[in-house]
C-alpha positions as CSV (number, residue, x, y, z in Angstrom):
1,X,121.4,22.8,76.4
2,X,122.3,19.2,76.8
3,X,124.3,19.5,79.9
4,X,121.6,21.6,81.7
5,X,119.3,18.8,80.8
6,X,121.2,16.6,82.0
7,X,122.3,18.3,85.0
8,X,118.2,18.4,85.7
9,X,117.3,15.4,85.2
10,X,120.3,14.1,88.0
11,X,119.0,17.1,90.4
12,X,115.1,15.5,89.8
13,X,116.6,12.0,90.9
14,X,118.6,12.9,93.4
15,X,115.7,14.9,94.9
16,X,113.3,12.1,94.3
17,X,115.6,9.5,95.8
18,X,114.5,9.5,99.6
19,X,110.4,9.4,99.1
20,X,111.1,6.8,96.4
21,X,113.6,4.9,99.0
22,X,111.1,4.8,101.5
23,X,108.7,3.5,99.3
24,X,110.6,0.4,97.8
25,X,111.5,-0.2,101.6
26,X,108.0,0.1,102.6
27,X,106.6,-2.0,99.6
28,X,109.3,-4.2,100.4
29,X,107.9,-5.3,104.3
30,X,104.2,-5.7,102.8
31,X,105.4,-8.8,100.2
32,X,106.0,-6.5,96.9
33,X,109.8,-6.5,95.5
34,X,109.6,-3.7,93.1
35,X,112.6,-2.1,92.1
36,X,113.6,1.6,91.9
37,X,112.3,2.0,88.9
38,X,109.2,0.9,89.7
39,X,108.6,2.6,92.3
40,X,109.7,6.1,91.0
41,X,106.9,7.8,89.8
42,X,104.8,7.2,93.0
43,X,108.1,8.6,94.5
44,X,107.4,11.5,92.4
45,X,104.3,11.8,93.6
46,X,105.1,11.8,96.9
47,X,107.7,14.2,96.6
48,X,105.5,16.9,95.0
49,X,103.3,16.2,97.5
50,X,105.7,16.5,100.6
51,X,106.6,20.0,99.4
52,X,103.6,21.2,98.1
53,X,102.4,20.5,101.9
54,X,105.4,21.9,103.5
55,X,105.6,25.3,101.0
56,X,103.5,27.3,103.3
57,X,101.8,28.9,100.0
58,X,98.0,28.1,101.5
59,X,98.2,31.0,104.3
């Protein structure tokens, strides 16, 4: 039980990782230096929804 949370929880971060990338770059430019952490549950966010755009479930 542990190990399948915690194989979870490194499959949610690694899935997260690029949206939440972007957005430390992005808030980066505009004058904010936020750190990953920070920045992780708009990464979330935007993750959910990125796929929930791109699932195709709508037609």
């Amino acid at each position: 039980m542990v190990r399948g949370l915690f194989v979870a929880l490194v499959v949610f971060l690694a899935a997260t990782f690029p949206a939440t990338w972007l957005l430390m770059l992005f808030l980066g430019n505009v004058g904010m230096e936020l750190s990953y952490w920070a920045t992780l549950p708009l990464g979330i966010l935007v993750s959910a929804l990125l796929a929930g755009s791109s699932s195709g479930a709508g037609q």
